[in-house]
DRENTOR-231338 format. One record per residue (C-alpha): residue number from 0; x, y, z. Coordinates in steps of 0.25 Angstrom, whole numbers, padded with zeros to 4 digits. Example, Ala and Ser with C-alpha at 12.3 -4.5 7.8 and 13.67 -1.06 7.14 Angstrom:
<sites>
<i:0&X:0049&Y:-0018&Z:0031>
<i:1&X:0055&Y:-0004&Z:0029>
</sites>
This chain:
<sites>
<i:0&X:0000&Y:0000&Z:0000>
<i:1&X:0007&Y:0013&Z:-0005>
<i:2&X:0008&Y:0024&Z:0008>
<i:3&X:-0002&Y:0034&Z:0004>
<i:4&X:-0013&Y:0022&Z:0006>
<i:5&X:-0008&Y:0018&Z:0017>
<i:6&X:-0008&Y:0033&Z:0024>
<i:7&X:-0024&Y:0032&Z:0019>
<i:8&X:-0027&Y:0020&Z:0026>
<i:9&X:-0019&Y:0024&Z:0039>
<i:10&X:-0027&Y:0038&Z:0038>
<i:11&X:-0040&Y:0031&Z:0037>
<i:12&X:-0037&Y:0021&Z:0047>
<i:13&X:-0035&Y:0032&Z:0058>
<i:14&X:-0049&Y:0041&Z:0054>
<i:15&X:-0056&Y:0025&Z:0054>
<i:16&X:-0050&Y:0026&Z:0069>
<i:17&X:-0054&Y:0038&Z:0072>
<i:18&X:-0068&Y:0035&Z:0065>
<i:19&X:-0069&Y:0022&Z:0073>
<i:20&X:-0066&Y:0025&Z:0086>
<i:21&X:-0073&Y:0038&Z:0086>
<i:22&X:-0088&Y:0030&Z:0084>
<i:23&X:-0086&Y:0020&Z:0093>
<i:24&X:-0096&Y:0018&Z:0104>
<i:25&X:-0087&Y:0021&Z:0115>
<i:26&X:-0098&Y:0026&Z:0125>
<i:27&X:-0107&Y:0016&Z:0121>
<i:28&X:-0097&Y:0005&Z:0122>
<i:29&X:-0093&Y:0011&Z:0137>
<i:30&X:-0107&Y:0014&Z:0141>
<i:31&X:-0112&Y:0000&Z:0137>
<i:32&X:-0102&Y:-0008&Z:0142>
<i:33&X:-0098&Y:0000&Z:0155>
<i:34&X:-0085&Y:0003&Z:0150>
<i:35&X:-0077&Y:0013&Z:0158>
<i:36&X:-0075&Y:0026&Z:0149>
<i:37&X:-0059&Y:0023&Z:0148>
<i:38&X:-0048&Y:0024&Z:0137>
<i:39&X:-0046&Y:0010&Z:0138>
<i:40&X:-0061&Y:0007&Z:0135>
<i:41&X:-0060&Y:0017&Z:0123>
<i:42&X:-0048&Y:0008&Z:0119>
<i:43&X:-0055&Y:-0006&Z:0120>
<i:44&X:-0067&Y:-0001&Z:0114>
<i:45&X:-0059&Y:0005&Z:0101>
<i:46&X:-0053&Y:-0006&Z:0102>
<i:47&X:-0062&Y:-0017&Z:0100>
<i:48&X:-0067&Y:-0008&Z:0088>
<i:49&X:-0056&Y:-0006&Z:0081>
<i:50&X:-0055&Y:-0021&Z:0082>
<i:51&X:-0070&Y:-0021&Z:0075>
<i:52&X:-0064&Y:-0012&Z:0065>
<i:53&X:-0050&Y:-0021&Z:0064>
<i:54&X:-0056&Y:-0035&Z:0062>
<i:55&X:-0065&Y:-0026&Z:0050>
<i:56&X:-0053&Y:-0021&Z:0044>
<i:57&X:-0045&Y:-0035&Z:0044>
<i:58&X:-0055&Y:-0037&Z:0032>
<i:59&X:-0047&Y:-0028&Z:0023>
<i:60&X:-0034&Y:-0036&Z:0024>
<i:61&X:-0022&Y:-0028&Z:0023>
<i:62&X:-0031&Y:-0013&Z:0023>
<i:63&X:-0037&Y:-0018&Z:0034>
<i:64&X:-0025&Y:-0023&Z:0043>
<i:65&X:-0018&Y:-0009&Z:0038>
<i:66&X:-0031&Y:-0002&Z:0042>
<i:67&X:-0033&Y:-0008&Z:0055>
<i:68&X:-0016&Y:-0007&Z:0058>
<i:69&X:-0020&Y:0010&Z:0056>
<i:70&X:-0032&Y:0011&Z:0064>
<i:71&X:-0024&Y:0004&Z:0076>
<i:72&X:-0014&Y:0013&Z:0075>
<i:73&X:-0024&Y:0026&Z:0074>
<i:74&X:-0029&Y:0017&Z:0088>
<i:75&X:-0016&Y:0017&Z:0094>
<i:76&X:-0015&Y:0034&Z:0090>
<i:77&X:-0028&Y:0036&Z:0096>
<i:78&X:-0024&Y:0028&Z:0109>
<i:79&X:-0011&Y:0036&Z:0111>
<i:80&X:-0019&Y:0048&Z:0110>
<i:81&X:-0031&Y:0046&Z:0119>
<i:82&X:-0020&Y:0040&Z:0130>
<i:83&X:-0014&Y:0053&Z:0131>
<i:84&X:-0025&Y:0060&Z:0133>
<i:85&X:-0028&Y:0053&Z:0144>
<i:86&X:-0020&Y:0056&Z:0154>
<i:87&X:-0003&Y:0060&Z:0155>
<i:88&X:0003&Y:0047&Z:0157>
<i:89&X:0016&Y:0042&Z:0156>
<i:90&X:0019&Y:0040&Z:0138>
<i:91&X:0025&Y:0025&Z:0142>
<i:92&X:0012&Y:0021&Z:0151>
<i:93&X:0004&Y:0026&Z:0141>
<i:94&X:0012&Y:0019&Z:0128>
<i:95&X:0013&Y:0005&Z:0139>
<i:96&X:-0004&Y:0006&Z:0140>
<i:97&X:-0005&Y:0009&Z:0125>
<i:98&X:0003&Y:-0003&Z:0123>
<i:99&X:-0006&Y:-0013&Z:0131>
<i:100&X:-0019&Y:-0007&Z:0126>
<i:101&X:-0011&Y:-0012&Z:0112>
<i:102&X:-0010&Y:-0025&Z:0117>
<i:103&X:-0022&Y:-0025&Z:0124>
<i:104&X:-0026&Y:-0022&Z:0108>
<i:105&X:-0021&Y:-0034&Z:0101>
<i:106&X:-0026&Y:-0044&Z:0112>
<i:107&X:-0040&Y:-0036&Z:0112>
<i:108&X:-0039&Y:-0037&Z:0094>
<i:109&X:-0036&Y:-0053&Z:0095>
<i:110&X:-0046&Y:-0054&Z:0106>
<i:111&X:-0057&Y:-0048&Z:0099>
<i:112&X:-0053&Y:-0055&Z:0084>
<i:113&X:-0054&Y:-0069&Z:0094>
<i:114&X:-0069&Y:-0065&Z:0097>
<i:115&X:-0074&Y:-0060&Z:0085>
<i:116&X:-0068&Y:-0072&Z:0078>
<i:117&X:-0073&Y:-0083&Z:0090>
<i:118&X:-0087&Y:-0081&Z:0095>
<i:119&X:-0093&Y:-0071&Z:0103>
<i:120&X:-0088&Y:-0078&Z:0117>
<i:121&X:-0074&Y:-0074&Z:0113>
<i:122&X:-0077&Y:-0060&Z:0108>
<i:123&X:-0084&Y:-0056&Z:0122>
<i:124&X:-0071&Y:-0062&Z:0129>
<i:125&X:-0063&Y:-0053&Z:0122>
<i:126&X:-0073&Y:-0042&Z:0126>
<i:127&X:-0075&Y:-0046&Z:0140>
<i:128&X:-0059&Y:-0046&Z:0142>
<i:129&X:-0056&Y:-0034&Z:0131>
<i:130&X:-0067&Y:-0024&Z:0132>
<i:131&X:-0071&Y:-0026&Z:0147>
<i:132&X:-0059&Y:-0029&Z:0152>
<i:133&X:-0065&Y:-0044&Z:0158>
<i:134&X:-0075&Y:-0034&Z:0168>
<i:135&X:-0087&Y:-0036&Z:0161>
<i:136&X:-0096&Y:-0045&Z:0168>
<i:137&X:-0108&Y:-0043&Z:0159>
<i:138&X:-0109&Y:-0052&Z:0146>
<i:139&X:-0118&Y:-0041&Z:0140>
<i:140&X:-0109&Y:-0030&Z:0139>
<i:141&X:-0099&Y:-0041&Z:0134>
<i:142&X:-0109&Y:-0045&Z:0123>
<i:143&X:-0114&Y:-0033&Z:0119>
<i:144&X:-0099&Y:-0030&Z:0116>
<i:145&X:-0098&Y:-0042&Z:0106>
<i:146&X:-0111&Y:-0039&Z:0100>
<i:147&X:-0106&Y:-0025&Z:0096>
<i:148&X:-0093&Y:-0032&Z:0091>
<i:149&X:-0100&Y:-0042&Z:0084>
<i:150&X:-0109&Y:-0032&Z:0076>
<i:151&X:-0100&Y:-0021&Z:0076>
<i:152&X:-0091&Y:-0033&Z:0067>
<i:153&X:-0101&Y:-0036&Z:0057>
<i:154&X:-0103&Y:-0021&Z:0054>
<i:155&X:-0091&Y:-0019&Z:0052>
<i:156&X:-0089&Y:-0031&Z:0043>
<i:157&X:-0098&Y:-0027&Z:0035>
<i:158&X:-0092&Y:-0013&Z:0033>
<i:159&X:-0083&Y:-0011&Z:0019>
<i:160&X:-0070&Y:-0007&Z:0020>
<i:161&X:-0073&Y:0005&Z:0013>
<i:162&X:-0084&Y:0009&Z:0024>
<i:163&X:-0075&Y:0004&Z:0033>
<i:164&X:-0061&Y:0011&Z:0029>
<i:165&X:-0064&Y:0022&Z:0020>
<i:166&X:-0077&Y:0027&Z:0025>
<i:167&X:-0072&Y:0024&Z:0040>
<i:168&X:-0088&Y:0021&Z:0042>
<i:169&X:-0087&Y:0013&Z:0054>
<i:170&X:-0099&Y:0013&Z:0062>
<i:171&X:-0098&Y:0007&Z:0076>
<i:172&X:-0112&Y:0000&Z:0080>
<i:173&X:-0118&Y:0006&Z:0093>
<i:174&X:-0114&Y:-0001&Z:0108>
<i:175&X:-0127&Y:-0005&Z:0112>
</sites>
């Protein structure tokens, strides 16, 4: 892919960030599900949907891998940004906690691929232990969070590429 491409899809890749995160359902998502209003639940919530958008994009082979590889950087941008406005902490803690929320990320991405490929049972394992820290003693909440996965999925798989990527029309389903 020639350089001028590639600087188009890194460029879309970060306003499909900004896009997606800006819409998701945050105060619903916290509100249903008693989340404490934290930057670590904003992080596991943009997290399990950019997994959404990620396992979507895989579709699109290499585009898709190259897309996805942007967006996760335009993710790690966003989280350096929003750390340091939360309070004046020392740059080395905060790089060592941006470095386990990125393990935390790759466990959380095989974790949630597991579920969505097994059955049900596995993907509200993965959100018992990932989204609600295994605190949740209410199956509900945990099923309500699959659900909304699991339709949240086949939208998106349906979506085009082009709907997708160029017209960055992603459109997250409501929290209810």
């Amino acid at each position: 892919m020639n350089p001028l491409n590639k600087s188009r899809y890194e460029a879309n890749s970060w306003i499909l960030y900004e896009r997606l995160v800006d819409q998701i359902p945050f105060d619903q998502i916290i509100t249903k599900l008693d989340l404490p209003d934290t930057f670590n639940s904003w992080f596991i919530i943009t997290e399990l949907h950019l997994w959404m958008i990620f396992v979507r994009f895989m579709n699109e082979g290499t585009q898709g891998t190259m897309i996805r590889n942007f967006i996760m950087e335009a993710l790690w941008n966003d989280v350096e940004f929003r750390s340091k406005k939360l309070a004046i902490v020392n740059a080395d803690i905060r790089h060592r906690q941006i470095k386990e929320l990125s393990d935390q990320l790759r466990g959380a991405l095989v974790g949630y691929d597991e579920g969505w490929l097994s059955n049900d049972m596995v993907l509200a394992s993965m959100v018992w232990r990932r989204v609600f820290n295994k605190e949740c003693n209410d199956p509900e909440k945990i099923e309500l969070v699959v659900k909304y996965i699991r339709k949240q999925m086949s939208i998106l798989q349906l979506q085009t590429f082009d709907s997708l990527f160029t017209k960055k029309d992603v459109k997250w389903i409501k929290f209810v």
